[in-house]
Structures are given as structure tokens and as C-alpha cells.
C-alpha positions in Angstrom: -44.4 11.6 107.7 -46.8 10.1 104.9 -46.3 13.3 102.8 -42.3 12.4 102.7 -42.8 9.1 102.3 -45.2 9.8 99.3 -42.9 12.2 97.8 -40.1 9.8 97.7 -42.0 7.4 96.1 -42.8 9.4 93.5 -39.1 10.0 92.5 -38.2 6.5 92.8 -41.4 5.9 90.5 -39.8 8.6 88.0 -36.3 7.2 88.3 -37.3 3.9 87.3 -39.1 5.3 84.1 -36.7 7.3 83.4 -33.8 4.1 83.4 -36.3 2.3 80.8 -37.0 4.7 78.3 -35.2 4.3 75.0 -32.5 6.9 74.3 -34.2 9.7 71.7 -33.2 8.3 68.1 -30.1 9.8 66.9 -30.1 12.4 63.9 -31.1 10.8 60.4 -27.7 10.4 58.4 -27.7 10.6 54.7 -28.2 7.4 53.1 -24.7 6.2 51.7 -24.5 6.0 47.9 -24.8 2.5 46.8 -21.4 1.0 45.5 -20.7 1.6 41.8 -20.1 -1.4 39.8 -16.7 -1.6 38.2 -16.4 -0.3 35.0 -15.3 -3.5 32.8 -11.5 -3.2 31.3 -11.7 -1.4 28.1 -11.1 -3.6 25.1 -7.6 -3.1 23.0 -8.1 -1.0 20.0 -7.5 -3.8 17.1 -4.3 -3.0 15.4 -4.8 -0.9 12.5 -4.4 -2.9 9.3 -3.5 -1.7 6.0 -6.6 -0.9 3.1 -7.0 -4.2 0.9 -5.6 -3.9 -2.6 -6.4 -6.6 -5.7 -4.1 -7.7 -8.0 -5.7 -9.2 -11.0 -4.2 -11.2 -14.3 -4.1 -9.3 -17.3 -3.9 -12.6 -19.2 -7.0 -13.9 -18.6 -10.2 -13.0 -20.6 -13.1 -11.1 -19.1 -16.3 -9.1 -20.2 -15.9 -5.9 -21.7 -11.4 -6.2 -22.2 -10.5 -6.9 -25.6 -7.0 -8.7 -26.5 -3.7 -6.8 -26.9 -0.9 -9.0 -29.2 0.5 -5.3 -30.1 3.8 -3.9 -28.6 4.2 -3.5 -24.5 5.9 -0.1 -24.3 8.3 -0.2 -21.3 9.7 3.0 -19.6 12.0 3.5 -17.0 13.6 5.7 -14.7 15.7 6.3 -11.8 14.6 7.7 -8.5 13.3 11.4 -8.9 14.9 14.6 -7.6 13.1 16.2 -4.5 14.7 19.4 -4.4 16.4 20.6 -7.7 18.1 23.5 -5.7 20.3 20.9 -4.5 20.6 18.5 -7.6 21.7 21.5 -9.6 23.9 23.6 -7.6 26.5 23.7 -10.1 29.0 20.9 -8.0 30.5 18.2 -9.9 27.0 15.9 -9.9 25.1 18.5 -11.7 25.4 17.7 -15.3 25.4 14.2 -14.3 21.7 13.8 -12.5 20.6 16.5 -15.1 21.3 13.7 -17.9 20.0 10.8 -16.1 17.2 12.3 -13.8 14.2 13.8 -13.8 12.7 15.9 -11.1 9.3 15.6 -9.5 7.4 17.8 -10.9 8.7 16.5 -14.6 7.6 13.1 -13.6 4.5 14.0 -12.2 3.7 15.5 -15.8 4.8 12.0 -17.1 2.6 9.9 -15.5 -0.3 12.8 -16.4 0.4 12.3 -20.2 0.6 8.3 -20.5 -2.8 8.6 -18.4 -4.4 10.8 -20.6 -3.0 9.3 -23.6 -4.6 5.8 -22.8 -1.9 3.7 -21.1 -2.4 1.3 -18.5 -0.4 -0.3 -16.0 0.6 -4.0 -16.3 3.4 -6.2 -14.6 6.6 -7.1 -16.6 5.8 -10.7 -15.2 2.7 -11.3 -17.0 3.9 -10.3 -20.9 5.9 -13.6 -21.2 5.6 -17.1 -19.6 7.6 -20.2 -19.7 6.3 -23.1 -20.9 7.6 -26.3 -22.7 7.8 -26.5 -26.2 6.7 -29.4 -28.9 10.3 -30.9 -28.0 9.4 -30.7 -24.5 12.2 -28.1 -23.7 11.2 -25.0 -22.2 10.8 -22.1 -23.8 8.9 -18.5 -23.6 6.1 -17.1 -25.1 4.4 -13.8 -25.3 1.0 -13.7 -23.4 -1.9 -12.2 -25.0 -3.5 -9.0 -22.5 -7.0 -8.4 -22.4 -7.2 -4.7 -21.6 -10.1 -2.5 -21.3 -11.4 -1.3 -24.7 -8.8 1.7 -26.3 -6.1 1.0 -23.7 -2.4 0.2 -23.8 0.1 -1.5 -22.2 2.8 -0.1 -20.3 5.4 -1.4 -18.5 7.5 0.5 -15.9 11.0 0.0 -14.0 12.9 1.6 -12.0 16.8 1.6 -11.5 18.9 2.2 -8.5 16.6 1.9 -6.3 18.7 1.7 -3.4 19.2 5.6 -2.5 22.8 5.7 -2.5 24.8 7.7 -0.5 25.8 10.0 -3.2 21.8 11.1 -3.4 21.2 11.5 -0.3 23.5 15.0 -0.3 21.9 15.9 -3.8 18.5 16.2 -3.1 16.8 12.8 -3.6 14.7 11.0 -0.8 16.7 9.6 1.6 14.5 5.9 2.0 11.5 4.6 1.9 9.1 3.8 5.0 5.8 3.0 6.0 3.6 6.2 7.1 1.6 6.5 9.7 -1.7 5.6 7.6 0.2 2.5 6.7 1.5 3.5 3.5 4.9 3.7 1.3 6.3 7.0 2.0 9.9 8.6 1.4 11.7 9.7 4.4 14.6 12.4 3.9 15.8 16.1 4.6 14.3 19.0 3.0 17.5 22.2 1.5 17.5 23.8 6.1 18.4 19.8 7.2 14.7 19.6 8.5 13.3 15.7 8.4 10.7 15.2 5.7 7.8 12.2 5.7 6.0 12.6 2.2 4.2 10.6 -0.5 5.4 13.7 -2.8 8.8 13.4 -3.2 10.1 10.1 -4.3 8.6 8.0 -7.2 7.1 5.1 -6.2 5.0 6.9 -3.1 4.1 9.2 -6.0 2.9 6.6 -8.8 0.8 4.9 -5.6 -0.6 8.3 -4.7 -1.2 8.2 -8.2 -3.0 4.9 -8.9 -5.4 5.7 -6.0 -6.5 9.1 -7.7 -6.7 6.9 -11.0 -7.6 3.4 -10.4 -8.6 3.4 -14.2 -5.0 3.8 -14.9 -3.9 0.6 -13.3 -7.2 -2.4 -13.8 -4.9 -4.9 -12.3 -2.9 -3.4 -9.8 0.2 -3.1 -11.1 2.4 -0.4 -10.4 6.7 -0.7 -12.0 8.9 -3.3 -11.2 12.1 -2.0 -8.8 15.4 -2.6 -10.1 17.6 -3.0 -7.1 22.0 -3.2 -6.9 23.4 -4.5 -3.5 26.4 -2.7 -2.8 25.0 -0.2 -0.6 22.0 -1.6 0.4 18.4 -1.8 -0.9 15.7 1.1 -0.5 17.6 3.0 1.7 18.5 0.4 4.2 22.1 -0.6 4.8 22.0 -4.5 3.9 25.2 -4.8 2.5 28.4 -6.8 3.4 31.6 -5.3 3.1 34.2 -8.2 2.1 37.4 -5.6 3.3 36.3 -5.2 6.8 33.9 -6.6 8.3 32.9 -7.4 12.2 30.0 -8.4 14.6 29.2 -5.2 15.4 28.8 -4.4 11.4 26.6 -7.6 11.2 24.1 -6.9 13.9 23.8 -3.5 12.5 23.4 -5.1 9.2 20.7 -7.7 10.8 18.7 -4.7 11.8 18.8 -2.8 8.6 17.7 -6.2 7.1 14.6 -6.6 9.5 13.5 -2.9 9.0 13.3 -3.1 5.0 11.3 -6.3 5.4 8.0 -5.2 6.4 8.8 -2.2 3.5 9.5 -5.2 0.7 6.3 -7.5 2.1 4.2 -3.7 1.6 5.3 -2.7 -1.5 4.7 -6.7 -3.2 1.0 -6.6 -1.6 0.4 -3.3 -3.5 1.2 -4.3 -6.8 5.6 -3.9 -6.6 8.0 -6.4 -8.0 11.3 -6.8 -8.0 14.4 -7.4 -10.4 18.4 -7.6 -10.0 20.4 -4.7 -11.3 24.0 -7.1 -10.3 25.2 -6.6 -7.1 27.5 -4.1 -8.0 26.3 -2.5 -10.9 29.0 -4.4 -12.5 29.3 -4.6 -16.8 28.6 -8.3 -18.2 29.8 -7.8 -21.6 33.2 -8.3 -20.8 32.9 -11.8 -20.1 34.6 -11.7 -16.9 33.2 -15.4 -15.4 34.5 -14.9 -12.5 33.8 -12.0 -11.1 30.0 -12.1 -13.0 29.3 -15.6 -11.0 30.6 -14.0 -7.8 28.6 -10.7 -7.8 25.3 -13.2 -9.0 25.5 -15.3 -6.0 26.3 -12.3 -3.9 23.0 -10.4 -5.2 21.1 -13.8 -4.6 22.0 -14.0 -1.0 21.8 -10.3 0.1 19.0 -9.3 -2.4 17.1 -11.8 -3.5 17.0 -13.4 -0.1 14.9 -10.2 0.8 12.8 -9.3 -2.2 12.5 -12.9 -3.2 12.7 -15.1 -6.2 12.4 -12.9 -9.6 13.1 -13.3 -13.5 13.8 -10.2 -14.2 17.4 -8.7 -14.8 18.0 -5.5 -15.9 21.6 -4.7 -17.5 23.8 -2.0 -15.7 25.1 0.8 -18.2 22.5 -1.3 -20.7 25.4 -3.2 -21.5 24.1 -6.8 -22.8 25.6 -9.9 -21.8 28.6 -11.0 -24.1 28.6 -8.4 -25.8 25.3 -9.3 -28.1 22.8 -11.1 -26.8 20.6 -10.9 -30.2 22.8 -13.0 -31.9 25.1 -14.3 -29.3 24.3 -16.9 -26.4 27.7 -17.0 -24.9 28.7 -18.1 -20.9 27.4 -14.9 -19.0 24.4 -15.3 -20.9 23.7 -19.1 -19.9 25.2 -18.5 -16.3 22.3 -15.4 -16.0 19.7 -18.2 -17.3 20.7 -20.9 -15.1 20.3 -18.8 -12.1 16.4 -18.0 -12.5 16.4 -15.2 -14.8 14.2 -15.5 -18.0 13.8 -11.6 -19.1 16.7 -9.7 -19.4 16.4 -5.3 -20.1 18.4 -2.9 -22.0 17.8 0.1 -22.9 17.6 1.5 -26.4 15.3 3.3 -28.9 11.8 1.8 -28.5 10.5 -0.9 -26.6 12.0 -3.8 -28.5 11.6 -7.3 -27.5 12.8 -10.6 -28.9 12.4 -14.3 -27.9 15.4 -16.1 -28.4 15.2 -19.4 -29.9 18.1 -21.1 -28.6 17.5 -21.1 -24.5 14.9 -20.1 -22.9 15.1 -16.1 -22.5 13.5 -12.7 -23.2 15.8 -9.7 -24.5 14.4 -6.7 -24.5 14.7 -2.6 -24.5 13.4 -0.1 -22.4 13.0 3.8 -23.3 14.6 6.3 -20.8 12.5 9.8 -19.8 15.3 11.6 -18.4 17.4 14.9 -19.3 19.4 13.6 -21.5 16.1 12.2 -24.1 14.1 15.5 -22.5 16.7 18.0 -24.0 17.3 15.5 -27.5 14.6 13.4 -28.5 11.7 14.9 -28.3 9.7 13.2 -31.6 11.0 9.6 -30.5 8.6 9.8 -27.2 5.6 11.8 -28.4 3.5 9.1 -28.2 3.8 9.3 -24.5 4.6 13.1 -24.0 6.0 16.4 -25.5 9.1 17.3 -24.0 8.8 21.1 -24.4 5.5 20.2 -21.6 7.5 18.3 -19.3 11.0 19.7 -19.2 11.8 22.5 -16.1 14.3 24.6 -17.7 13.6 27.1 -14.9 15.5 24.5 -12.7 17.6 22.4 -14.6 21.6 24.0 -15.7 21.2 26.5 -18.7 22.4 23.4 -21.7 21.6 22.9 -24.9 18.2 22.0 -25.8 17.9 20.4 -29.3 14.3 21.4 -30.3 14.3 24.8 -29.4 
């Protein structure tokens, strides 16, 4: 009986120890990775902004520029043929933009041969100023330049600068944008219809292209002054009005033409462009047509000039001059022109004549004219910038007569 009574002792004695022993531990789990901080949000790139560019006064005296009181040769042209396949395929245009035009490659040889012959760049704006004479009326005078030693002056312009419709099929650039590094390009479509972004194929991408690879070649960061029409828009971009029919739905798309040239016309003033009025509708002045002359001013003033801003500078359509004569002549276009801003006023002729008038304050001048028609014929009247016979593509151009063959 004590044996049993022993023995269940002892199992109550292990059942108790058993109830109050801790439970085994249970397997070791990996630690958990500690919590990663958040990465902070990253910054916004900065918007990409545009290279600086200086434009510096050729009027005022510095070490190492001498003064210039010599002639300012001025040259102009009109926008440059892309693709001569096009421009001289034999249709109606053909002998037209082969007297008027020059292609790319010609003008490319230009710009070569002024360089290397010792021309520099300066602004139409800063040969003359107005100032007030000894009877206290205004009047202008010819500014002094101070150009590096063994340099010369040269003034360029630009005509039609508006890439009219009729260009567009004939192998010019279609408009002007800004690329994607920020700079004036030429948008337009290459001979198969393919879309084309360039700096190579339109004039004023070209002379900027140019200016960077030759700063030398422009000390003050000028580059040509644009001469613009109205009637079908400026630079490419539909701005116009049309007085025979005309709707909102014309006038927003006209609203958005005008806001997508802007940022083009704000680029191409900070990089050393300026502006001057062609008329609004390329119209003649010497007939003396008030009405019509006062009508297409106002109209370039509040289409153009509203975009490009306030300029001096008009530039006669056909060359035809204001009256009739403006030498000799101050007649009623020719006050009307000078009461609404503009001091210098361009023709074009034989050399780069200018004359202050003495009766209102004004400019007259000429402009020479690189183009096929000068090319082909006057070849000794422009060797002081080039030789035609180095320039001229008669590979492309139509088979005419060439007069110093």
C-alpha cells in the first residue's frame, strides 16, 4: 500500500513540474530589415535656358578699335533656296527666283568671302542717330564706328521675310522655329514631302551658325536686319487679316499664329536681329497714292510692328522711292513715312550710297543685291566682296546667259 501511495506521489510531483516549466523557445526568426527611409522627391530639372549672347555699340571708343568715317557697304538678300531641284524645275517661277535668289550653297560662299575679305557685322541702327540741330530741330547724323584694326563695315538685310506661300512649293524653308537646343532653325519639307528641322537651309539660321564659327566676324553681335511685308504673315506664321472675309474662327487662328511667332521675334532680337517694314503689302510709294499708302502704314503698324516692335527702318518694295525722288523731292508719302517713326529709308542701286537730307529729318540710302540676276551680270561691280565665277552654281541654276563668260 505505501509502494502505491509512493508511486503516485511521484507522478503528481512530475505533473506539477511539468505544468511550470516554460514552453521550449520557439525557432529564431530572421531579424526584419529595418525600414528604409524615403527617398526625398527628386528636384525639377531647371528649365533649360538659352546660351547668353552680348550685343555691344560700335559707336563707342575702346582699346585696340580704330575709327571708321568711310563708307558702310550694305547688302541684301531674299530668303535662300533649300533645294534648287525644285526652284528650277523649269515651271513658270524658274527664271523668276533664278534672277532674284540665290541658293544655299551660293550664299554660304558669300558670307565666306566678306569674312575673309575683312568685313564685319554691324547694325543698320547704329550708322546714323537723331539728334537736334543748332536750330534745335532734329536732324541725323552719321556715327563714327570704332572697328577692330583692318576691318569694315557691313550692313545686311533681308527682304520677304515672311515665307510666302508661293515659296513654300519651290523649295524655300517653310518658317522659322526654335530647335530643340534653343536656337533659330528653319522648319520645312525636303523634294519626297519629308519634314525637315535645320540650321542649314534658310538664311538667318545659317548666318547665326555662322557668327558662332566666327565670332571675329561679328565684335558686336550684330547679325542683318529682317525686312518684313504683312500680307501673308511674318516668318512663316499666318498673322494677317483678311479685310474680304473675315470671322472668329479666322481670328483665333490668327491669335495663335500671333502668339507662336512671339517667342521666335523676342529670340531673334536677343541674338543680335532687328527688324524693318517692307509696307504691308509690298505696295509702290512713288505713285503718290495717299490713300492707300496711309492705309497699308497703319495696317503694317498694327499687325507688324505690334509684333516686332518699334523700328526706323523702311525698306522700299520694287526699290521704288517715295514720290518718285526722294534725293531731291520731299513730297507727302515721304513726310507721311517720317511722321510715322521711320528715319532711314533703303533702295537699292549700284553701290551703297547714302545721303542725309537736309530738309526733315531722314536717311536715303542704297543697298547692293547678290542675287542671279548681278551673279550672271555684274561681276566687276561686287569684287570687292566676291567673284561671281566662285559663287555662282551653274550646275543648278537654268542654262542663261552669263555675261562674263
Amino acid at each position: 500500500m505505501r509502494r502505491l501511495l509512493n508511486l503516485w506521489l511521484l507522478l503528481l510531483l512530475l505533473s506539477a513540474c511539468s505544468a511550470a516549466a516554460p514552453p521550449p523557445p520557439p525557432e529564431e526568426l530572421p531579424p526584419e530589415p529595418p525600414e528604409e527611409e524615403a527617398a526625398p522627391p527628386e528636384e525639377p530639372a531647371p528649365p533649360a535656358a538659352p546660351e547668353p549672347y552680348e550685343i555691344g555699340d560700335p559707336t563707342v571708343q575702346q582699346e585696340g578699335y580704330v575709327p571708321w568715317n568711310g563708307v558702310v557697304e550694305h547688302l541684301f538678300f531674299h530668303p535662300v533656296i533649300a533645294y534648287p531641284e525644285l526652284a528650277f524645275d523649269g515651271d513658270t517661277q524658274a527664271n523668276g527666283l533664278d534672277d532674284f535668289m540665290v541658293t544655299v550653297d551660293e550664299y554660304n560662299r558669300i558670307l565666306q568671302s566678306v569674312y575673309d575679305k575683312g568685313y564685319v557685322l554691324v547694325d543698320i541702327n547704329s550708322v546714323w542717330s537723331e539728334t537736334a540741330g543748332e536750330d534745335g530741330q532734329p536732324k541725323m547724323v552719321r556715327n563714327t564706328l570704332y572697328l577692330p584694326e583692318g576691318k569694315k563695315p557691313l550692313v545686311l538685310s533681308y527682304d520677304d521675310t515672311n515665307y510666302y506661300p508661293y515659296m513654300l512649293e519651290n523649295g524655300f524653308a517653310h518658317k522659322l522655329i526654335i530647335g530643340d537646343d534653343l536656337k533659330i532653325a528653319s522648319w520645312g519639307l525636303d523634294p519626297a514631302g519629308s519634314e525637315v528641322v535645320s540650321r542649314d537651309l534658310d538664311a538667318i539660321p545659317i548666318l547665326d551658325k555662322f557668327v558662332e564659327e566666327h565670332p571675329d566676324f561679328s565684335p558686336f553681335g550684330a547679325k542683318g536686319c529682317l525686312s518684313l511685308t504683312g500680307y501673308e504673315g511674318i516668318l512663316g506664321y499666318r498673322t494677317q487679316t483678311d479685310t474680304k472675309a473675315w470671322d472668329d474662327a479666322k481670328e483665333a487662328t490668327r491669335q495663335k499664329e500671333r502668339e507662336a511667332v512671339q517667342p521666335i521675334v523676342e529670340e531673334l532680337r536677343r541674338t543680335g536681329w532687328t527688324f524693318g517694314s517692307h509696307t504691308w503689302g509690298h505696295i509702290r510709294l512713288g505713285d503718290g497714292n495717299m490713300t492707300r499708302i496711309e492705309a497699308d502704314t497703319q495696317r503694317w503698324l498694327d499687325e507688324v510692328g505690334s509684333l516686332v516692335g518699334e523700328t526706323t527702318i523702311l525698306f522700299y518694295p520694287h526699290g521704288e522711292r517715295p514720290d518718285g525722288n526722294d534725293w531731291t523731292l520731299t513730297g507727302p508719302a515721304f513726310q507721311y513715312l517720317q511722321s510715322k517713326g521711320f528715319r532711314v529709308f533703303c533702295s537699292v542701286g549700284v553701290e551703297s550710297f547714302s545721303f542725309i537730307k537736309k530738309d526733315i529729318c531722314a536717311v536715303i540710302c542704297d543697298r547692293l543685291h547678290p542675287d542671279g540676276t548681278t551673279l550672271r551680270h555684274s561681276r566687276d561691280r561686287y569684287l570687292q566682296f566676291y567673284d561671281a565665277k566662285d559663287i555662282i552654281d551653274l550646275t543648278v541654276r537654268p542654262q542663261r546667259e552669263v555675261s562674263w563668260e
